[in-house]
C-alpha positions in Angstrom: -5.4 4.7 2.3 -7.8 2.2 3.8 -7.2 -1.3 2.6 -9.7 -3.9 2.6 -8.7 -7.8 2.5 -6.2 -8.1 5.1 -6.0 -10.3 7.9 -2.5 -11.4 9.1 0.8 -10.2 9.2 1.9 -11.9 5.8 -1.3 -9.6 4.4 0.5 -6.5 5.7 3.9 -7.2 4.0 2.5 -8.0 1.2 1.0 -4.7 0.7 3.8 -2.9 2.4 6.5 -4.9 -0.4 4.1 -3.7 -3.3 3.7 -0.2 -2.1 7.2 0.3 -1.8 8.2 -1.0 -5.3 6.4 1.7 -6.6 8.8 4.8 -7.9 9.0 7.5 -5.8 7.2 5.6 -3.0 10.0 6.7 0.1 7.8 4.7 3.3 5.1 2.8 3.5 3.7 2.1 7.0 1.0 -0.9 6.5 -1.7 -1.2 9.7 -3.5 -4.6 10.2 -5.9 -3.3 13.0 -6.7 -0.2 11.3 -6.5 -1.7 7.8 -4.8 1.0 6.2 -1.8 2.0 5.2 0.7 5.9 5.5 3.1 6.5 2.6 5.1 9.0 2.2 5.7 9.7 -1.3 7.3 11.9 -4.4 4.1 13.1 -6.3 6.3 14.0 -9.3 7.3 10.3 -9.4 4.3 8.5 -8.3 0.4 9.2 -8.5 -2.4 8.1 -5.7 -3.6 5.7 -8.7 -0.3 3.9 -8.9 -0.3 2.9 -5.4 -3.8 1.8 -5.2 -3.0 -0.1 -8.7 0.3 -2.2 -6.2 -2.4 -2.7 -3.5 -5.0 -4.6 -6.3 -1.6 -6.3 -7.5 -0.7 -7.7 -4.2 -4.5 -9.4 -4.1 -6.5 -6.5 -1.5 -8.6 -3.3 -2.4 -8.0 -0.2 -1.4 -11.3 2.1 -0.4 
């Protein structure tokens, strides 16, 4: 998931701490240069919605 709004490394845990608090979430890898972040994930625990809903709740917006 591309991930606009970040631009330091306090940006990336921030995103990488909400992703993860989501259930189900089992990694989140958060990229500043690339903007983006990889999680794997249980889809019977966790939809693509209720990450991108952690991402807007840390303060960025995932594209």
């Amino acid at each position: 998931m591309k991930i606009e709004g970040m631009s330091c490394k306090h940006c990336v845990m921030a995103v990488k701490k909400a992703i993860e608090a989501v259930d189900g979430v089992q990694k989140a890898e958060v990229d500043l240069e690339k903007k983006q972040a990889v999680v794997e994930y249980d889809e019977n625990k966790a939809k693509l919605e209720d990450l991108r809903a952690a991402v807007r709740g840390a303060g960025y917006e995932p594209v």
